[in-house]
N, C-alpha and C positions, 0 to 999 in steps of 0.2 A: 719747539720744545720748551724753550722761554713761559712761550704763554699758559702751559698745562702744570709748568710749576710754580707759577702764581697763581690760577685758579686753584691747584690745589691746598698750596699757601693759605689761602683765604678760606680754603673751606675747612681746613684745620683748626684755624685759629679762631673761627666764625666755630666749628665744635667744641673747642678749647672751653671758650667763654660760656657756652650755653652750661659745660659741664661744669664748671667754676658757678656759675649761677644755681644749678640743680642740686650744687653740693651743698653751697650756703644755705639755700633751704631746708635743706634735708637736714642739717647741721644744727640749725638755731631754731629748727621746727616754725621756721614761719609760716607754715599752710594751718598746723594748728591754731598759731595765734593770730591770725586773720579770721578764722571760721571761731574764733573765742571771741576775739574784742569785736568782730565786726560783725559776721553772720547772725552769730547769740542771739546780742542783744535787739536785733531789731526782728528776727522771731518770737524773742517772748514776748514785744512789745505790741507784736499783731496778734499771738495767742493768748495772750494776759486780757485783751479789746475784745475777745469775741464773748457773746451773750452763749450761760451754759442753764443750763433745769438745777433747779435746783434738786436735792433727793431727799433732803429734809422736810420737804414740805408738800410732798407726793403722799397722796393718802393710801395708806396700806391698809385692810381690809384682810381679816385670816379666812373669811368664807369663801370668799370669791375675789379672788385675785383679778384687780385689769388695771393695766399696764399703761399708763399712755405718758409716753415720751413727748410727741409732740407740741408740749403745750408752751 
């Protein structure tokens, strides 16, 4: 009997903590400011890198329209 109320002990206090950690987050919005300071900036810094068309300098044509993105 001893030993199921220390397993249970520990699995209380082992949930205690997780919930004590899930609060503080939730609390001081740290998943926001991880996915701000950290995710952000190193997606802009791979989508700011990538090569885009330019649209200014795509020739438009009012007879006949054609389109070409690929270029």
């Amino acid at each position: 009997m001893k030993t199921v109320f220390k397993i249970l002990k520990k699995i209380v206090l082992i949930g205690l903590g997780v919930y004590a950690a899930l609060f503080a987050v939730f609390f001081f919005d740290l998943d926001g400011k991880a996915l701000f300071y950290g995710v952000e900036p190193f997606l802009c810094r791979h989508y700011d890198r990538m090569e885009r068309r330019d649209p200014l300098k795509q020739k438009y044509d009012m007879n006949k329209p054609t389109y070409e993105y690929n270029k």
